[in-house]
N, C-alpha and C positions, 0 to 999 in steps of 0.2 A: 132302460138301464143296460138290458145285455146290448143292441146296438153300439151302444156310446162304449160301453165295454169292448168290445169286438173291435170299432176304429183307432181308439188304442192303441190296440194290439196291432193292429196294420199298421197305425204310423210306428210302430217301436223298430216294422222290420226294413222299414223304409227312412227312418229317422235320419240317419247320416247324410245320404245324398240330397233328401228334400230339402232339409235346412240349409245345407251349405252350396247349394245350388242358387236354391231362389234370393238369397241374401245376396248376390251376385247380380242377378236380373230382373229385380222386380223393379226398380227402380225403371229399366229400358222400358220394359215390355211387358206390360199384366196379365196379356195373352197369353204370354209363353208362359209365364210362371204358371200357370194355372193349366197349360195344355200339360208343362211335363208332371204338374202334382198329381192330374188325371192319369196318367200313364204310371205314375209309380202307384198310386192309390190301385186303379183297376189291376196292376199285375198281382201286387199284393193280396188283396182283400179275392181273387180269383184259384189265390195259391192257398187260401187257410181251408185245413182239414182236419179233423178231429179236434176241434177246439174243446176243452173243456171247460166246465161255467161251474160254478159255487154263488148260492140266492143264499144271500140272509138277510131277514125280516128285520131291522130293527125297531129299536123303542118307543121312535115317532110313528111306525106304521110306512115310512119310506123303507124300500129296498134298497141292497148293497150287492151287485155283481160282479165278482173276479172272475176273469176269465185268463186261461193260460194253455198253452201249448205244448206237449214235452218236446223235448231237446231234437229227439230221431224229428218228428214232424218239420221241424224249423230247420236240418238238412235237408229235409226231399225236396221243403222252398226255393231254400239256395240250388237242390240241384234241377230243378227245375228251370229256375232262372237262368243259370247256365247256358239249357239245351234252347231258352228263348233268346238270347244274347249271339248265341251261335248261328241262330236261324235269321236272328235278324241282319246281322252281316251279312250271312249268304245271300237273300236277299236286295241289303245293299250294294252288294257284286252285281249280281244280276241287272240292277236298274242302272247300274254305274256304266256295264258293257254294252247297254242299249241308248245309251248316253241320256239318259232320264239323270242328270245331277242334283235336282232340288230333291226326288224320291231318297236319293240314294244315301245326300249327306244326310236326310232327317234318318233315315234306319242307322244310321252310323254314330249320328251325335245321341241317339235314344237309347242304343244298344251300351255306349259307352257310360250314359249317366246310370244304367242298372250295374254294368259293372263296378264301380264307386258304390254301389250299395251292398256286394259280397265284402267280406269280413276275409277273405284272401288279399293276400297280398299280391298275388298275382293269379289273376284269373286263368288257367289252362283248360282246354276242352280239346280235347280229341289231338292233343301233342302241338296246339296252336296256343301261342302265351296272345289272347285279348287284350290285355292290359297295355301291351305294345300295341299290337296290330292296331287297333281300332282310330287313334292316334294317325299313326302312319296311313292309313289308309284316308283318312281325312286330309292330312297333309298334301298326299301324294297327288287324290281328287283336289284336289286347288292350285295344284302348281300346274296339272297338267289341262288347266282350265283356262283356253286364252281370248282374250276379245281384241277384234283390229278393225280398225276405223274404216266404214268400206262405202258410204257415200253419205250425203250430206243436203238440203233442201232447205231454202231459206222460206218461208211464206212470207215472213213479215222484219219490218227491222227489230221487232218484240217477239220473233218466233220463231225458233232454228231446228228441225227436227232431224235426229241423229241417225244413223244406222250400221251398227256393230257386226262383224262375223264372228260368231262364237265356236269355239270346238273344242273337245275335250280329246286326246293323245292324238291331234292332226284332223280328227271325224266332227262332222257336225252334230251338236248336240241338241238331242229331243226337247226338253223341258229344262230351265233354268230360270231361280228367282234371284235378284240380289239389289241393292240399293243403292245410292252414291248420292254426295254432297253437291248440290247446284249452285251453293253460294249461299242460300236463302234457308234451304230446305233439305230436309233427306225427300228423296223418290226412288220409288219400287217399280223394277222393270220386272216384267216376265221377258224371255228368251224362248222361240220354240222354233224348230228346223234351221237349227244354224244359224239363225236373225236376231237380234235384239233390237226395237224399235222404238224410238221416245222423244219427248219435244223439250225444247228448253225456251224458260219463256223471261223476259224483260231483262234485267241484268245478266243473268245468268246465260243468255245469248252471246 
């Protein structure tokens, strides 16, 4: 009862972003829904401290467990969150400037779905507005993300295999995932030193 009591109380403080998130994506991707409910749930359920519980026996011999947090406690979450929001950007920077782009947008789009779960209207840490940045910094990782046609190998008249140069502000980039429509299909390429490498096959030739 106190378990079931306790997740509750985690989804109450992660409530806003999980729902109005996953109603969004679950439909695409189950995976994802379920990776970011894991990421909200563990930050959550890692951030509760001094919980307090109330047991009452009732009439049937079943128990009834409240559980609540006071107010100060449910700040030091949020500012906690904060200082993880913070870090995961810098983070995100870092993987960005090493041209690692798949690392870099998932700390960027993770960091951004915790900030939708502060109760600010605009999130500020350390004289930097997140609320903006995080946004732009995703934006700016994808404009400055470019792929050009650099050689080409036919095997078969059902088999064209492609070969992209990728690079992120001029430099080639370490690690990259992204998809694209073949006609038929979506297909997932990985991207690594610069390269993106993949085959198109019967029509979509």
């Amino acid at each position: 009862a106190r378990d079931q009591a306790l997740a509750e109380l985690t989804s109450q403080i992660a409530v806003k972003v999980q729902n109005s998130f996953s109603a969004k994506i679950k439909e695409s991707d189950t995976g994802l829904t379920e990776s970011v409910e894991a990421v909200l749930q563990s930050y959550s359920t890692a951030a509760l401290r001094n919980v307090q519980s109330k047991t009452t026996m009732l009439e049937d011999g079943r128990f009834e467990v409240f559980s609540y947090i006071e107010k100060s406690e449910v700040t030091k979450i949020f500012s906690s969150r904060k200082n993880l929001i913070a870090d995961m950007v810098a983070i995100g920077e870092k993987y960005r400037n090493e041209g690692n782009i798949s690392f870099a947008l998932k700390q960027f789009y993770y960091a951004g779905i915790l900030v939708l779960s502060l109760p600010d209207e605009n999130v500020v840490i350390g004289g930097r507005n997140y609320t903006t940045a995080i946004p732009g910094l995703i934006n700016e990782t994808i404009h400055k993300t470019e792929f050009r046609f650099k050689a080409e190998y036919l095997a078969s008249d059902k088999e064209r295999n492609i070969t992209l140069d990728v690079t992120f502000d001029g430099k080639p980039v370490s690690l990259i995932d992204f998809t694209f429509w073949d006609g038929t299909r979506q297909v997932a390429v990985q991207g690594r030193n610069g390269m993106a490498i993949f085959a198109l096959y019967g029509a979509s030739v």
